[in-house]
C-alpha positions in Angstrom: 0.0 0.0 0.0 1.3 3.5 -0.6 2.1 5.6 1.9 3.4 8.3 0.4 1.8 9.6 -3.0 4.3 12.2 -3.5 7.6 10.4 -3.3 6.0 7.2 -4.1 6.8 5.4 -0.9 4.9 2.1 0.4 4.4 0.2 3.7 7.1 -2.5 2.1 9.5 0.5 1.9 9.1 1.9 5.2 9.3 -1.8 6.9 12.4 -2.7 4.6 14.3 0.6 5.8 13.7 -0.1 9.8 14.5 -3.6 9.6 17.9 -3.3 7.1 18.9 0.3 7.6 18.5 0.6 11.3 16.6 3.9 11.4 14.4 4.9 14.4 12.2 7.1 13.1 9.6 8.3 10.2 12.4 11.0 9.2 15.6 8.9 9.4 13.1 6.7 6.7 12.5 9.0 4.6 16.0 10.4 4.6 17.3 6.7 4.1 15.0 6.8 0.7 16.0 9.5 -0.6 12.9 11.6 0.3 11.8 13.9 2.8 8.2 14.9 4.0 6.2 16.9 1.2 2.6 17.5 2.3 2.8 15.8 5.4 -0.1 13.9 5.2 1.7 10.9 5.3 3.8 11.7 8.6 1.7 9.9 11.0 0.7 6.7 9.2 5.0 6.3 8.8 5.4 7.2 12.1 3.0 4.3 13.6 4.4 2.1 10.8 8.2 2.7 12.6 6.5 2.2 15.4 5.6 -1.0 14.8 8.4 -2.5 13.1 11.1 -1.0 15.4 10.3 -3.5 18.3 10.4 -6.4 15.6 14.0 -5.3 14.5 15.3 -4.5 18.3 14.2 -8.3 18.9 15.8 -10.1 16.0 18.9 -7.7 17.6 18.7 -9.5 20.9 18.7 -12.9 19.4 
């Protein structure tokens, strides 16, 4: 699903970048795509997306 209509970023994109590129937030993502925030209105739907894919990534860490 598309996140992002302006720089063309999905929910794939966002979860890739957390997991491989060890970012910790929605800016750090965009940044690590290439992108930064246009309009905005994506902001908080990439922010809970982090959110929830952080804990996933500090876990596999622990392992």
């Amino acid at each position: 699903m598309y996140v992002c209509i302006c720089n063309g970023i999905t929910d794939k994109d966002i979860k890739g970048a957390v997991a491989e590129g060890g970012v910790n937030d929605a800016e750090e993502v965009y940044m690590s795509l290439g992108s930064s925030f246009c309009c905005g209105q994506c902001k908080d739907c990439a922010e809970s997306l982090v959110a929830h894919e952080l804990p996933k990534r500090l876990l596999l860490a622990a392992e």
